[in-house]
N, C-alpha and C positions, 0 to 999 in steps of 0.2 A: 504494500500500500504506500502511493508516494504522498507523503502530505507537505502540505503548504511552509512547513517552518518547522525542521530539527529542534528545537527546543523546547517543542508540546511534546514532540516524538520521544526526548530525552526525561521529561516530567512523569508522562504517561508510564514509561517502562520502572521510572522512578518509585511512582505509587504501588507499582505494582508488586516492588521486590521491598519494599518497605512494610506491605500490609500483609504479606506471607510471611514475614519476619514474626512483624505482633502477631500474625494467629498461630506460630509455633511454639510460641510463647506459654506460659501456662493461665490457664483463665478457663470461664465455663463458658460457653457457647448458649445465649437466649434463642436468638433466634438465626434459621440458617434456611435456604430455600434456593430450587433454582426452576426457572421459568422460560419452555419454550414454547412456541408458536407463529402463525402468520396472519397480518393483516392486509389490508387492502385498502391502501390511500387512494383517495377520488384526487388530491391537490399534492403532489410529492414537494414540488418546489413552493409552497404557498405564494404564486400568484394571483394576484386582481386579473380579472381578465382571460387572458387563455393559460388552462390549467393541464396539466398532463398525468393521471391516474398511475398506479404499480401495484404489482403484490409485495411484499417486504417481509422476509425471517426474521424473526425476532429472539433473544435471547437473554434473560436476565439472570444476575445470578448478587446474593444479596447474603451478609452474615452481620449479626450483632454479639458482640462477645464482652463477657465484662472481664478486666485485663487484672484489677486489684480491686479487695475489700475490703477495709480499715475501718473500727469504730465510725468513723462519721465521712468516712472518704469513699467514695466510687467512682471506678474508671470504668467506661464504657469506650470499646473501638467498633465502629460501625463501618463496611466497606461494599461497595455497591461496586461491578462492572453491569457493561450493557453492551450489544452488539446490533446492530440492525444492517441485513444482506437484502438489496436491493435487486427484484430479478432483471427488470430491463433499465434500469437508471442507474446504474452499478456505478457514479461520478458521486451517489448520495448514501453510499454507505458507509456508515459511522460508527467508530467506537468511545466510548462512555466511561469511564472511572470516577470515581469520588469514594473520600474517609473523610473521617472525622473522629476527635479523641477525644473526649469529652468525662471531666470531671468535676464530680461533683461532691459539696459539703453541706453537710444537713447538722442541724445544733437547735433542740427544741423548735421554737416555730418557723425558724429561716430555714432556707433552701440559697447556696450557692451555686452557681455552675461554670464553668470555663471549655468551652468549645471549639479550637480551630478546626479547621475543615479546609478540603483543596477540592475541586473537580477539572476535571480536565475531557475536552470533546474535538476529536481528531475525526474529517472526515476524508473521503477519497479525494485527490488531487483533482480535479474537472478538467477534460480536455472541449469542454463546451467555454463561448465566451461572458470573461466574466461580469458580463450584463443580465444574462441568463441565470448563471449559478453563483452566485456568493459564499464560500466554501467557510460554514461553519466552524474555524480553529477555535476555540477557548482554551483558554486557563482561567481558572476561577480562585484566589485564596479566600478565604474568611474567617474572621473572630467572631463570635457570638458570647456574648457574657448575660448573666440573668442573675437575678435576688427577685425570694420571694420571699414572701413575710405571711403564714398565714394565721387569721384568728377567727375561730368558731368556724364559720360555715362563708368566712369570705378569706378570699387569696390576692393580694396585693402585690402584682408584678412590674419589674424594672429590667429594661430590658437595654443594655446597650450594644452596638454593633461595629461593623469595619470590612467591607470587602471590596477589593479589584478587582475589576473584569480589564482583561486583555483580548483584544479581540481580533485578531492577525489578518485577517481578512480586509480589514478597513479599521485603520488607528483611530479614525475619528468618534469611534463607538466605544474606543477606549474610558473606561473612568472607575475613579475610588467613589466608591458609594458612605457614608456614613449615616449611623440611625441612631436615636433614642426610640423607645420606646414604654409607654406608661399603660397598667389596664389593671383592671377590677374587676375581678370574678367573683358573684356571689349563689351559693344556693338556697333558693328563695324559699322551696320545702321539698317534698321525697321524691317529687315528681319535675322540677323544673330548675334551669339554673339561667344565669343572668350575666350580663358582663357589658364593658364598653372599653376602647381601647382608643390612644392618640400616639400617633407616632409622625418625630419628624424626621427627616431625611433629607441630606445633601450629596450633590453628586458632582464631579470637579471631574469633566473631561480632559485628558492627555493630554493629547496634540490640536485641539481646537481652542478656540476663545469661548467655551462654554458651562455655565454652569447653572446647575438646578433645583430649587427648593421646592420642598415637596410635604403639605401638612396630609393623614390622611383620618379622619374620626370613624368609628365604629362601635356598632352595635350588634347584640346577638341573644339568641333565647333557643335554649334547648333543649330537649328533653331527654334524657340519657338510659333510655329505656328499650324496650322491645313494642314498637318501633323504635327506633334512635335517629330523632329527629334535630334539625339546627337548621335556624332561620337566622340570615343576618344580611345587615348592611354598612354600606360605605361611602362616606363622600371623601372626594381626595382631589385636591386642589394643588397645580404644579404651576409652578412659576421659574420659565427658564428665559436665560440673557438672548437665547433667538427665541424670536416672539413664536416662531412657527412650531417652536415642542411644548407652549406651554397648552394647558389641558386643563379643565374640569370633568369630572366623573361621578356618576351615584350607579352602586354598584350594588346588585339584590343578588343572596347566594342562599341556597338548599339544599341540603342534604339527606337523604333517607337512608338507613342502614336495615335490613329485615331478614330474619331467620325464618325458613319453615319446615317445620317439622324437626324431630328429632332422633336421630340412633342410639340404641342401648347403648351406647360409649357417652352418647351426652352431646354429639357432633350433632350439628343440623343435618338436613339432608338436602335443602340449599340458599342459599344465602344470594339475598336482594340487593345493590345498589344505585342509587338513583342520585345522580346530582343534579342542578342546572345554578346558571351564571345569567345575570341579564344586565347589561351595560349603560348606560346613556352618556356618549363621548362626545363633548363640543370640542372634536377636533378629529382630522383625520387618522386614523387610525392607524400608521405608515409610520415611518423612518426614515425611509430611503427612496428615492428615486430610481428608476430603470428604465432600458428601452424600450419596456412593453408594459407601462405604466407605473404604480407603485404597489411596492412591494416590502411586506415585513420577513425578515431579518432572520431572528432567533425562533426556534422552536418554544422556546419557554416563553416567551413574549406572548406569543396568540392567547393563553390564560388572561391576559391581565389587561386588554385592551376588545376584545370582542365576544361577544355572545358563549357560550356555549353548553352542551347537553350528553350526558354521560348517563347511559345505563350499564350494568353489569349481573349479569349471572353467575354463579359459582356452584358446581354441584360437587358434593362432597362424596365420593367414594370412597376415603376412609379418613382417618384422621390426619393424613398428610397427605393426601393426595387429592386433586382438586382440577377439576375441568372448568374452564372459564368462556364464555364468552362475554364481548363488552362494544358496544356502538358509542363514539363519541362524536361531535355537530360543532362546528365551527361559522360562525358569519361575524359581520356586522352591520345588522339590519339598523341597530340604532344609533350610529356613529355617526359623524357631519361627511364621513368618506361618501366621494361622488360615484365610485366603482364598488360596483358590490365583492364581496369575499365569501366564498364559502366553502369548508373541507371535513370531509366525512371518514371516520376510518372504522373498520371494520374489524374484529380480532375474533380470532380464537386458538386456546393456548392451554397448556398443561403444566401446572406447580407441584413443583413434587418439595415438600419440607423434611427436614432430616432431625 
């Protein structure tokens, strides 16, 4: 695989001989799983405009291990790869890594935590022009730090942050991101729980003259039950030095979680997921400019700027083994974008847990 920039290529193999290191390590193993399958993108390249469909192999593979136990101290190493094999756009296949070390301190009602994290996303070289294809390199570092303070039946979180994206593709997309963040969890009685959150966020692009403040307030109510339900929302207001990325947003999210049925083991016999997303952006939904009109960027981006709708199946054949199907919907009907967006993907896939 030729990629765009030796130095992800060097990070990637980096992560890779680092996180076999710690899980040789001695520690118990939480959680560990690996996941194959294929879906069927309608939009491989997420453009506005004319779109070009694929089937794609997918492959995930995921472990959480806790590393040390100490009276009030816990390490947790978490390490994720991912692979995606493209049958006719083989310029779009990608691979995925990310860890994180995470430890934490607990002293009657406080909770500490301390989090770095790295991911890193290498795809195929394009021999298409790069108008067309935008070759996904990242590197991703991050800090995540948190204190929580809780008393009775309410949780009082502080949350502060710190991460670079490097983005090899186009420098201009480069930027340190910083965050606070402040919220309040309360359960209101046996049945419902409550919260509201403010976080700000600044982002100080590279190699451009740019930078962006970013307030966003939120709300939520939940029900953490069978069903296990969460309603929430969001207004998030950005204010950048180019007028054309600044944005307002209210943002409505849903969740359903649902078991049916049960195995004498206590396993369901399949399990329900429903999500949806609904947006309202006064601003174009885009980034970037192209030859064939505009065009968004990152994979991870399409979440957090357009519509979208997530079902999921899971049938449980035994306690670790798991057949899945899942359809997830992509647009954005309620964006001020002048070119409509829409991409649909298809899955189905097998998790075998260990």
């Amino acid at each position: 695989m030729s990629l765009i920039n030796n130095k992800t290529k060097y990070i990637f193999w980096g992560i890779y001989c680092l996180s076999f290191f710690i899980w040789q390590s001695n520690g118990v193993a939480q959680e560990q799983f690996v996941q194959l399958g294929i879906e069927y993108d309608s939009n491989v390249y997420k453009n506005f405009g004319t779109k070009k469909d694929d089937f794609v192999l997918r492959g995930h593979y995921m472990s959480k291990k806790q590393v040390f136990n100490k009276e009030n101290f816990q390490g947790y190493f978490h390490y994720q790869q991912g692979v995606k094999k493209f049958i006719q756009e083989n310029n779009q296949d990608q691979l995925i890594q990310s860890f994180s070390l995470s430890t934490q301190y607990k002293k009657n009602k406080f909770t500490f935590e301390w989090r770095p994290s790295l991911k890193v996303l290498i795809e195929r070289k394009s021999e298409l022009s790069s108008n067309f294809d935008i070759e996904e390199n990242y590197v991703m570092p991050a800090l995540h730090m948190r204190a929580m303070y809780k008393h009775n039946n309410t949780r009082y979180i502080f949350e502060p942050g710190l991460r670079l994206f490097q983005f090899y593709a186009n420098d201009d997309f480069s930027n340190i991101s910083e965050w606070l963040r402040f919220a309040v969890e309360h359960r209101l009685n046996q049945y419902l729980e409550l919260g509201a959150n403010y976080i700000f966020s600044l982002e100080q692009f590279l190699d451009v003259n740019r930078q962006d403040s970013n307030h966003d307030i939120g709300f939520f109510i939940a029900y953490p039950f069978k069903p296990n339900v969460r309603l929430s929302y969001t207004y998030a207001d950005s204010n950048s030095s180019i007028d054309r990325f600044s944005f307002v947003k209210h943002q409505m999210m849903f969740r359903l979680f649902y078991d049916l049925g049960e195995r004498p083991s206590g396993i369901p016999y399949v399990s329900i997921y429903l999500s949806g997303t609904v947006q309202w952006n006064k601003f174009p939904s885009v980034f970037d400019f192209d030859d064939e009109g505009q065009r968004f960027l990152l994979t991870e981006s399409e979440g957090q700027t357009f519509n979208s709708y997530a079902a999921k199946v899971s049938y449980h054949m035994s306690p670790k083994q798991h057949l899945e199907l899942k359809y997830t919907s992509f647009s954005n009907d309620l964006s001020s974008q002048q070119l409509n967006y829409d991409r649909s993907i298809y899955y189905i896939g097998f998790k075998q847990r260990f």
